[in-house]
C-alpha positions in Angstrom: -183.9 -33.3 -18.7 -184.5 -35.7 -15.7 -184.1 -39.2 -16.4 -184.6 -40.3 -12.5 -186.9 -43.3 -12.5 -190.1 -42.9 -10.0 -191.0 -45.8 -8.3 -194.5 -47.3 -9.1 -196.7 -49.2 -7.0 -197.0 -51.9 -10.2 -193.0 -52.2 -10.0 -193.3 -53.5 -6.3 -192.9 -57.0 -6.2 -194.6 -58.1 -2.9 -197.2 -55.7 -4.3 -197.9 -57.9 -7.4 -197.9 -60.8 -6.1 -200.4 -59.9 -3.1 -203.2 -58.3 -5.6 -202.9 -61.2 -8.0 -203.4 -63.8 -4.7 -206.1 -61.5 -3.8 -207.9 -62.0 -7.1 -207.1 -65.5 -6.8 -208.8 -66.3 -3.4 -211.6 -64.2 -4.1 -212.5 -66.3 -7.6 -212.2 -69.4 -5.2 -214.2 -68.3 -2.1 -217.3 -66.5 -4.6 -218.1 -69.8 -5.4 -218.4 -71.5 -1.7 -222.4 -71.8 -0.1 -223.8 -68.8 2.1 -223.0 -70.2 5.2 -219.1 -70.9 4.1 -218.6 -67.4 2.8 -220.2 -65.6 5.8 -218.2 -67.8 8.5 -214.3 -68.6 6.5 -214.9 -66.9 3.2 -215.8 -63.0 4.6 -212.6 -63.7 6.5 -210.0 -64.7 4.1 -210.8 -62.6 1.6 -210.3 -59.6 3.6 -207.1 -60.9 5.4 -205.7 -61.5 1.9 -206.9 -58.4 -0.1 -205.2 -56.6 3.0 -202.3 -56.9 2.4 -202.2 -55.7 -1.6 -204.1 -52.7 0.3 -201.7 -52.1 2.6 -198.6 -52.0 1.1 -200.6 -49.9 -1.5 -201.0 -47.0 1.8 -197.8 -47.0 2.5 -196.7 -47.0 -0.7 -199.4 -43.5 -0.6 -197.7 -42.4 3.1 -195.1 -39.5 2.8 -192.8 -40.4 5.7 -190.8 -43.3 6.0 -192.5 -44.4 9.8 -195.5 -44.1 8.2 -194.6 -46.4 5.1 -192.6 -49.1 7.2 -196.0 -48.7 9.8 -198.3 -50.2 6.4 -195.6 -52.4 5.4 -195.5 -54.1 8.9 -199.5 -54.5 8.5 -198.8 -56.5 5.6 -196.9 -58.6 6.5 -199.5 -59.7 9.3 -201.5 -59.9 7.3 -199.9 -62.7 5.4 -199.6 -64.3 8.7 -203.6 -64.3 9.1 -203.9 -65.3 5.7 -202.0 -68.2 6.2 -204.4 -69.0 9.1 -207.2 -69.0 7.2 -205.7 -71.1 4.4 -205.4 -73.5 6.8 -208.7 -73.7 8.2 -210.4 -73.8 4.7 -208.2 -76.8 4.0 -209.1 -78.5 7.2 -212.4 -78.0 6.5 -212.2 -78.8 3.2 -213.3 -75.7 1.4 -210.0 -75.7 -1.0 -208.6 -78.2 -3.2 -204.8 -79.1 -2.4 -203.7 -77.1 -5.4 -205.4 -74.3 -4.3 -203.6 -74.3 -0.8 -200.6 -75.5 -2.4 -200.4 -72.1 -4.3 -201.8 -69.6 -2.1 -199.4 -70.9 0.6 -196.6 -71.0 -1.8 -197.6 -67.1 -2.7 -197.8 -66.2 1.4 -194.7 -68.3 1.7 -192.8 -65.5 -0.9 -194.4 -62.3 0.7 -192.6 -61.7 3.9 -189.2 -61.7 2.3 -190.4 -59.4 -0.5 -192.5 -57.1 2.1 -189.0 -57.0 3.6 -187.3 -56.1 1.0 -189.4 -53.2 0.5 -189.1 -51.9 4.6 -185.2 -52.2 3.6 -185.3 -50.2 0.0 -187.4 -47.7 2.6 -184.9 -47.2 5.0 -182.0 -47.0 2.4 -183.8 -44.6 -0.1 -185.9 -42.2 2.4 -184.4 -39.9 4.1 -187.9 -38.8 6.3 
């Protein structure tokens, strides 16, 4: 019997906390006018559910370089979201607790996404 332990995409950390910021933001922006969701809103969004989505590809990609590749997308990702969190709190579009916690999230991804390109390296041989 083989007791070996598969790694699931629900057991990756940067992965969890990416789809659940994801959700987040997109509860926040749904509720902004026309004009803010077709200017910031569109934006965000997408540069935040990106990076769930990509570390969900690689986590799909068979080679190594191909993983890492995804994994590296995320994490600009989180750079881009960060952008955007900004402008929607310059402009007002957030409440401070709202940027507070989706830049504390960002603030925890690239060491996790990391962590991940590391346990790659180590664990795949291709």
């Amino acid at each position: 019997m083989d007791d070996k332990k598969y790694l699931k995409l629900n057991d990756i950390e940067a992965y969890k906390i990416a789809f659940h910021l994801s959700n987040y933001v997109w509860e926040i922006v749904i509720k902004w006018s026309h004009f803010e969701k077709i200017t910031v809103g569109e934006q965000f969004v997408t540069s935040v559910d990106s990076i769930s989505s990509n570390i969900a590809e690689g986590f799909g990609r068979f080679g190594k370089k191909d993983k890492i590749k995804f994994y590296h997308y995320a994490n600009a990702s989180v750079l881009e979201s960060l952008d955007w969190n900004e402008k929607a709190k310059r402009r007002e579009l957030i409440k401070t607790e709202q940027y507070k916690k989706i830049y504390n999230d960002l603030q925890k991804l690239p060491k996790s996404i990391n962590s991940l390109i590391k346990y790659t390296n180590i664990n795949l041989t291709i």
